[in-house]
C-alpha positions as CSV (number, residue, x, y, z in Angstrom):
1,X,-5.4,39.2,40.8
2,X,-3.6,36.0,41.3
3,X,-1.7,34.4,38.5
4,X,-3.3,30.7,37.8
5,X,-1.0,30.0,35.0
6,X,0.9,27.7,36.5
7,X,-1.9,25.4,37.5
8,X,-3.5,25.7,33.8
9,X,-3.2,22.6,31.6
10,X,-1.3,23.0,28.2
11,X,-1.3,19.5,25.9
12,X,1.5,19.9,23.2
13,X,0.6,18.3,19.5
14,X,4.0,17.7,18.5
15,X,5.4,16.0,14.9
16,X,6.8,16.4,11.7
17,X,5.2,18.6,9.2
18,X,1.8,17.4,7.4
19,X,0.9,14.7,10.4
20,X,-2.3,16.5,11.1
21,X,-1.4,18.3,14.1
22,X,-3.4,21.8,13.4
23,X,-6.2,19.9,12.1
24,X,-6.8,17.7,15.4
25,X,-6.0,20.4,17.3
26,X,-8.6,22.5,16.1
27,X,-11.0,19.6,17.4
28,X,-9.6,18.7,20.3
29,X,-9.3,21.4,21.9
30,X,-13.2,22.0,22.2
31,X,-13.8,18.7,23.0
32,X,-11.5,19.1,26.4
33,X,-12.7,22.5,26.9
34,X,-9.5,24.2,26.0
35,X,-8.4,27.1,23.5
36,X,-6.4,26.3,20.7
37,X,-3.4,28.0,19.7
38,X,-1.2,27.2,16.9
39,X,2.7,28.5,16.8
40,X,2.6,28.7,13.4
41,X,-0.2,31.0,13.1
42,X,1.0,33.2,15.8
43,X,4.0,33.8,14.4
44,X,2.6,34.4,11.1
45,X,0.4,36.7,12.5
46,X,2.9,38.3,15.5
47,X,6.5,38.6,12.7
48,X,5.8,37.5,8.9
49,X,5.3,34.7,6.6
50,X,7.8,31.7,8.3
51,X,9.1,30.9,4.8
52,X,9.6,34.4,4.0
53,X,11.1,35.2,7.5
54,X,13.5,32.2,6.5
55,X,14.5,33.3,3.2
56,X,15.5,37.1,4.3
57,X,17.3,35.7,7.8
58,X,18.2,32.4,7.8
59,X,17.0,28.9,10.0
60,X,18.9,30.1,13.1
61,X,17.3,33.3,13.2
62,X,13.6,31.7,12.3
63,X,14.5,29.1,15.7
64,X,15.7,31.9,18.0
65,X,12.6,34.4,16.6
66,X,10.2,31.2,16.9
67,X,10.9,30.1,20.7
68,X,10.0,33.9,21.6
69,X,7.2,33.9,19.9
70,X,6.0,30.3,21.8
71,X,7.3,32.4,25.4
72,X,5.2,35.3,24.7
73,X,2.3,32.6,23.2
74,X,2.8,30.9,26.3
75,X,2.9,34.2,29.2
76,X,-0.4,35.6,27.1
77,X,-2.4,32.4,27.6
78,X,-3.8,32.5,31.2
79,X,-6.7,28.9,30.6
80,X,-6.3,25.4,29.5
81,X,-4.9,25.1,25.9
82,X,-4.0,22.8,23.1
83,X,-1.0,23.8,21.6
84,X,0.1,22.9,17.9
85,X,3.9,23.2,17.9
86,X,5.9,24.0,14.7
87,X,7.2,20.7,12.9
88,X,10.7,21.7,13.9
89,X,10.5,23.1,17.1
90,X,12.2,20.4,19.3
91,X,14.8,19.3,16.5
92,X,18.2,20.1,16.9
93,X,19.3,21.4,13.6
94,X,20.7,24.6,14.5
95,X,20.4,27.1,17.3
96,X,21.2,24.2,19.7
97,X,21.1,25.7,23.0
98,X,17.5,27.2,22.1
99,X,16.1,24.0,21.0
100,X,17.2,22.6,24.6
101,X,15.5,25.3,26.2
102,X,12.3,24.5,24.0
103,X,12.6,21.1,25.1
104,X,13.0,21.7,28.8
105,X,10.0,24.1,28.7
106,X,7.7,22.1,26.6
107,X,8.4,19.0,29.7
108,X,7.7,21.0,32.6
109,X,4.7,22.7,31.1
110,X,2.5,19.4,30.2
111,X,1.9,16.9,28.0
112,X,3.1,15.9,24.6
113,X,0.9,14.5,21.9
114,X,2.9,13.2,18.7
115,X,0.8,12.4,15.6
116,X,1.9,9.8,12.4
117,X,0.0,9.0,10.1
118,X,1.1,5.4,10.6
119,X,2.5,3.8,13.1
120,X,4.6,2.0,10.0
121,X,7.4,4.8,9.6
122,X,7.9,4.1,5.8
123,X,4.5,4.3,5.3
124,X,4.0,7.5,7.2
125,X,7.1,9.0,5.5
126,X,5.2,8.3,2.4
127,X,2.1,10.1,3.3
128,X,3.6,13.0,4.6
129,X,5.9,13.4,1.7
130,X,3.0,13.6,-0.4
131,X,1.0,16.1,2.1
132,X,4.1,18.2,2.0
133,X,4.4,18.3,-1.8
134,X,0.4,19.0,-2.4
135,X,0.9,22.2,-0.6
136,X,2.1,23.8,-3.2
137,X,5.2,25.4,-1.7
138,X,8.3,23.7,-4.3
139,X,8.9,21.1,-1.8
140,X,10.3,18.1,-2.8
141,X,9.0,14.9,-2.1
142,X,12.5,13.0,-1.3
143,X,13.6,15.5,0.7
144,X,9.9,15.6,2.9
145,X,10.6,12.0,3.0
146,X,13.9,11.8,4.4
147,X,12.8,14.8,6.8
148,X,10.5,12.9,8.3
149,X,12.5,10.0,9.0
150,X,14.9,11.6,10.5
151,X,12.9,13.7,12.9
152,X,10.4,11.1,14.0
153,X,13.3,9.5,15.3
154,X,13.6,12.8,17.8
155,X,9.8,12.7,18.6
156,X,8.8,9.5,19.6
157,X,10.9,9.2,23.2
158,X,10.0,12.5,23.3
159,X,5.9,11.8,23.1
160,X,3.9,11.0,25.9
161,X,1.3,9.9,24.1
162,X,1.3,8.7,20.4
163,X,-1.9,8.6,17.9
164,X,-2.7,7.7,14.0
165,X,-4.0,10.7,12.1
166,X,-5.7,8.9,9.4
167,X,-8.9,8.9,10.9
168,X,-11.6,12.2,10.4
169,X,-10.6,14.6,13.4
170,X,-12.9,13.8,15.7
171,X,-12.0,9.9,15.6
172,X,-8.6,11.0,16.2
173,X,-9.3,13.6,18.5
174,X,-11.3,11.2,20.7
175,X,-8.6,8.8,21.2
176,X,-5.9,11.6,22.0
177,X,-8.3,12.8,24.9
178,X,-8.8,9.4,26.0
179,X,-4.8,8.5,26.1
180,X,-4.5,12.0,27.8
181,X,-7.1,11.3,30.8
182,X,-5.3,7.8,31.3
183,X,-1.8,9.2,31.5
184,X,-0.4,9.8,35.4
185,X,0.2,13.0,35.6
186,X,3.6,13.4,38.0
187,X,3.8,15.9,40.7
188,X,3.8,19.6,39.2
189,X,7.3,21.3,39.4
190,X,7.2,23.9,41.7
191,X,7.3,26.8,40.2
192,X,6.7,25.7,36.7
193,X,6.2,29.8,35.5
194,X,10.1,29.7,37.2
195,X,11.6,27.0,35.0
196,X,9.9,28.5,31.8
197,X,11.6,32.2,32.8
198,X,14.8,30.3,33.6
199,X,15.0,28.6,30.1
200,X,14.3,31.8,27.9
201,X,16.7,33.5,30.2
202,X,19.2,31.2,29.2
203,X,19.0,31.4,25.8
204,X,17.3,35.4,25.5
205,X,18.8,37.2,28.2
């Protein structure tokens, strides 16, 4: 059977924690006719508990351990697909060479979809902080704050499109498929299955 993974459509929610992204995902992807897949979940569900996987290895080992998990997300998934990307997963705090090749496969894969909930980034910082905190897992709402700040910074050039996730779901995930069918899609790379392999080569092999 041929493999049609190449030609299928991935959009990438990308964004700071607590923006929304697995909740408008969850929406949008039926209303495009995709599947959605959430790289959290999987590698809860695929390894352990992230925080837990954190606290008995390190960051660098949850970054390395997390782009495999989007490879083998990624190679599974032969149909459309919305994709929720972890908060941290093209930020450059550690693990520097991985992140590039995250970066470099999320761009030649499809599009990128960053969620704030305000285009005001104080604002947003202050809604997300508070998100963060009401999760209940000892975070601290400075610290969510500044973390926010600094990686939206990373993730705007980085966004084809950008959308407010204030809205109820399908508000907001009406307005992200309308951006998406307006955006010029460039020509296809080549080989696009080629550039992924080359990237987790880079970093795995």
């Amino acid at each position: 059977m041929q493999d049609n993974r190449p030609s299928s459509e991935r959009v990438f929610l990308i964004g700071p924690g607590g923006v929304g992204k697995t909740t408008t995902g969850r929406v949008l992807a039926p209303r495009l006719g995709y599947v959605f897949l959430d790289l959290d979940d999987y590698f809860c569900e695929t390894v352990e508990n992230i925080r837990t996987f954190i606290s008995r290895f390190g960051y660098r080992d949850y970054v390395t351990q997390n782009a495999r998990c989007f490879h083998e997300m990624i190679a599974a998934c032969d149909t459309d697909a919305v994709i929720a990307l972890s908060s941290g997963f093209l930020i450059v705090e550690t693990a520097a060479d991985v992140v590039q090749a995250n970066r470099e496969a999320v761009r030649s894969l499809g599009p990128t979809a960053l969620l704030v909930p305000s285009h005001d980034h104080d604002a947003a910082a202050e809604i997300v902080a508070r998100r963060q905190v009401g999760r209940g897992f000892g975070l601290v709402e400075d610290s969510e704050r500044q973390k926010f700040l600094e990686r939206i910074a990373v993730y705007e050039p980085f966004a084809d499109i950008v959308e407010t996730s204030q809205d109820a779901p399908g508000e907001i995930a009406e307005r992200v498929a309308k951006k998406l069918s307006g955006l010029s899609r460039p020509t296809p790379p080549s080989d696009p299955e080629e550039r992924l392999h080359a990237g987790k080569a880079r970093v795995f092999e």
